[in-house]
C-alpha positions, 0 to 999 in steps of 0.5 A: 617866298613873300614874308606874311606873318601870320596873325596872333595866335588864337586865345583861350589855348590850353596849358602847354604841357597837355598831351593831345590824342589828335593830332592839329591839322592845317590845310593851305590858303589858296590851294584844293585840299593840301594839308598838313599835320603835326605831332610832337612827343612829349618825351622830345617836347620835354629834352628839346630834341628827338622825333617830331612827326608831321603829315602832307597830304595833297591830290595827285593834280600836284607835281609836287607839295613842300612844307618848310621851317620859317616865315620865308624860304631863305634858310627854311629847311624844306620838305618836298613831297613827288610821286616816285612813278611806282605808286609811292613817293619821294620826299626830299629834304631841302634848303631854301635860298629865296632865290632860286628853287630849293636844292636837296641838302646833302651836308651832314646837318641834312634832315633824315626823313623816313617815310611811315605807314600809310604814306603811298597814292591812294585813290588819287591822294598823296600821303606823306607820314614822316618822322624826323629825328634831327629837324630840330637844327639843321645849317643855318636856323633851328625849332624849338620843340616847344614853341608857341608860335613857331613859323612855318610855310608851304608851296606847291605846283600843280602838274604830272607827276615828276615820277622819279625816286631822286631826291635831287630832282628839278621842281618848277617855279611854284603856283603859290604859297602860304605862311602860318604860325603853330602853337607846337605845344599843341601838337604833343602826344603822349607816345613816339609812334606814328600818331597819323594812323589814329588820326586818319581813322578819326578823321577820314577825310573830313574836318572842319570845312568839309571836303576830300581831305579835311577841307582843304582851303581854297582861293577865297578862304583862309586855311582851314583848321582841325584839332585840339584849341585851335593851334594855328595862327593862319593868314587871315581876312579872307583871300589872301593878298600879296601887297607888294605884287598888287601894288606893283601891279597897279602902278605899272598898269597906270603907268604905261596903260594910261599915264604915259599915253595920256602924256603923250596926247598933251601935246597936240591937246593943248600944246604946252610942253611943260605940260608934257614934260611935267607929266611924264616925268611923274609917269617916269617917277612912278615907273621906277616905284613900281620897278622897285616893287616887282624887283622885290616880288620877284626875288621873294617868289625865285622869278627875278631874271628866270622868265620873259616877264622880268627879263621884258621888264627890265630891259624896258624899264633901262631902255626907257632912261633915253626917252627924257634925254630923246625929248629934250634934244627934240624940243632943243631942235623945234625950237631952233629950226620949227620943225620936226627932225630925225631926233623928234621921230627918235623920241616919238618912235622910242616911245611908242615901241617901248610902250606897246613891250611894255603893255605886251609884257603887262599881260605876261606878268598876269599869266605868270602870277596866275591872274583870275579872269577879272584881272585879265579882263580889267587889265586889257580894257583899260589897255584897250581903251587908253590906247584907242583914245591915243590912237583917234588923237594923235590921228586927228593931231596929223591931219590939223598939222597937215592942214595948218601948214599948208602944202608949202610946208612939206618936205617935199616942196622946195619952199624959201628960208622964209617960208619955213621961218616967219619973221621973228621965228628965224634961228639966230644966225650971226652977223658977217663982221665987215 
C-alpha cells in the first residue's frame, strides 16, 4: 500500500490520561460507509500492554474489509474481516508484505482476535467487535498503547462474499485503501468490556456525516469523524490523490498518446531528422520516468507482475529499447542508398505496433485502478484525436512521396543506377586501381 501520512493531528486534544465514555469512530476516504472504532482500557493503557478493543463495520456489497497497523502494509499486522457463509463472520489476522496479498500469520507472535457480542450480518451490515489481548507486538513491528499519533490503515474489496470460516482464504487485490493517524489516548475507556455495545446504542447508525453507519466517507470527502476531541488525523483536502499514480498516468498518456505520434509526423512535416530524433528522444526519456512511477505504484498497491496491465507494460516499454538502434540503421541506410529498405519498414512498423499496445494497455491501466468516467473519457479523446491526426499525415506524407518521385521510382520498375542516384547523391563506391 501507498504510504500517506495523514496531516497533523487536530489541536485543542484533551489531557491523555482522560477516560472517554464513547468510543472514536473513523469511516475511510474513498469508501460507502466503512468504518472503524477504538477503544483502549486505561487499566492496558497504563501497563502498556493487555486488551485493546476495536470495531469494523461495512456493508455486506464488500468481499472483504481489513484494518491494519502502520502507514503501509509492509510489516503492518493486518486485520481481515469476510462473511463465513452462515450469517457470521471470519476474521483473520494477517501479515503484510507489501507485495503481494497478506497471509494468515500462523507464528506464535500471531494476533488472537476473538469476536464479541454484536458482532454478526445484520440487515445488510457486517459488524466486527474484536478484543485483542496481544496486538501490541506482534513479528517485526509494535504499538504503543498510549500513542499520540499511532498510524493505521485500511483496504477493502467490493464483491460476493468469500463465505468460508478459513481463516487462510485467498483475497483479491483491493479496490482502494486509506491511511490515518490516532491519537490512542483518546480512545481510553474506563472498564475492560466490550465498549461497542454502548456505543452502538449511542449511536445508531449516525454520526457526523449522516449516513447508514455513521456516515461513512466517500470518493470525494475525507473520512468522516465521530467521538471524543476529534482523535484523528485523516488524509485530508478533499479527495484523496495518489501522486505517484496521477503522475505516472499522465506521463505515460503524453507519451505514447501524443509526444510519440506527433514525433513521428516530423519527418514528413518538415523533413529534419534531428528534428525527429531530438524529439523522440525526449519521449523516450519521459517514458522511462513514467516507468519508473508505475514500477512504484505497483509495488505499493501488490499489482507489479500479477495483471495484463504491468505485464503489457513492461514487455512494451523493453521491446521499445530497439526502436533508437531500428532508427538509426534506418537513417545510415537512406542515406547511402536514398531510399527505403527492410530496416526503414523495421523501425516504421515496430514502432507503430508497440504504440497501438501501448495506448490499448493505457486503457487497461485505467480499468484496474478503477478510473472515474472522465478519466476514461479524456484519455480516448486524446488517443483519439492524436492518432487520427497521425493517421491524415502520414496518409498525405504517401501520396506527396509517390507524386515526387515519379513512376520511375518504383520498384517495380527496372529503372538505371542513375535514375535511382542523381548526380552528386550516388553512394561512394571505390575507384578499380589500374
Amino acid at each position: 500500500m501507498k504510504t500517506i501520512r495523514g496531516s497533523l493531528l487536530a489541536s485543542g486534544l484533551i489531557a491523555s490520561n482522560a477516560v472517554h465514555a464513547t468510543t472514536p469512530k473513523y469511516c475511510a476516504t474513498g469508501a460507502d460507509n466503512v468504518c472503524f472504532r477504538f477503544g483502549i482500557p486505561q487499566s492496558s493503557a497504563d501497563s502498556g500492554s493487555g486488551n485493546i478493543y476495536f470495531q469494523i463495520q461495512a456493508p455486506s456489497t464488500y468481499s472483504w474489509v481489513a484494518l491494519g497497523t502502520g502507514d503501509q502494509m509492509k510489516g503492518s499486522s493486518m486485520f481481515v474481516m469476510y462473511q463465513d457463509g452462515s450469517g457470521n463472520l471470519t476474521l483473520s489476522p494477517r501479515l503484510g508484505t507489501g507485495h503481494s496479498a497478506p497471509k494468515e500469520d500462523t507464528s506464535s507472535s500471531a494476533a488472537k482476535l476473538g469476536l464479541l457480542a454484536g458482532s454478526g450480518v445484520v440487515n445488510g451490515v457486517m459488524t466486527a467487535n474484536v478484543v485483542c489481548p496481544n496486538c501490541e507486538s506482534w513479528n517485526g513491528g509494535s504499538l504503543s498503547l498510549t500513542d499520540t499519533a499511532s498510524e493505521w490503515i485500511a483496504a477493502w474489496k467490493s464483491g460476493s462474499s468469500l463465505a468460508t470460516a478459513s481463516k487462510s482464504a485467498s483475497i483479491t487485490q483491493h479496490d482502494d485503501h486509506d491511511q490515518f493517524q490516532l491519537d490512542l489516548t483518546q480512545a481510553t475507556v474506563s472498564s475492560d468490556t466490550n465498549p461497542f455495545l454502548e456505543a452502538d446504542t449511542a449511536d445508531p447508525g449516525s454520526g457526523s456525516g449522516g449516513g447508514s453507519i455513521g456516515g461513512g466517507g466517500d470518493s470525494d470527502n475525507p473520512g468522516v469523524v465521530v467521538g471524543p476531541g476529534n482523535p484523528f488525523g485523516p488524509v485530508g483536502g478533499g479527495k484523496r490523490r495518489d501522486g505517484a499514480l496521477v503522475a505516472h498516468s499522465v506521463i505515460m498518456t503524453a507519451t505514447f498518446a501524443a509526444l510519440y505520434p506527433l514525433g513521428s509526423m516530423l519527418m514528413p512535416l518538415i523533413g529534419s531528422w534531428i528534428a525527429h530524433a531530438i524529439w523522440q528522444s525526449v519521449a523516450f526519456v519521459l517514458m522511462w520516468v513514467g516507468f519508473g512511477l508505475g514500477v512504484r505504484v505497483a509495488q505499493d498497491r501488490n499489482m507489479l507482475f500479477n495483471n495484463t496491465h504491468t505485464r503489457l507494460g513492461t514487455a512494451v516499454v523493453f521491446l521499445l529499447l530497439i526502436q533508437p538502434v531500428l532508427g538509426i540503421m534506418h537513417h545510415k541506410y537512406f542515406l547511402k542508398y536514398r531510399e527505403r529498405g527492410v530496416i526503414s519498414y523495421a523501425h516504421i512498423w515496430w514502432g507503430r505496433i508497440l504504440l497501438i499496445l501501448a495506448v490499448v494497455n493505457g486503457g487497461l491501466g485505467l480499468k484496474l485502478t478503477n478510473a472515474g468516467n472522465s478519466a476514461v473519457v479524456a484519455y480516448c479523446i486524446i488517443a483519439a484525436v492524436c492518432f487520427g491526426i497521425y493517421a491524415i499525415v502520414k496518409s498525405w506524407a504517401v501520396v506527396r512521396r509517390g507524386r515526387q518521385q515519379g513512376p520511375h521510382f518504383r520498384k517495380s520498375d527496372n529503372f538505371t543506377h542513375k535514375q535511382r542516384y542523381p548526380v552528386g547523391r550516388q553512394p561512394y563506391r571505390p575507384r578499380n586501381r589500374v
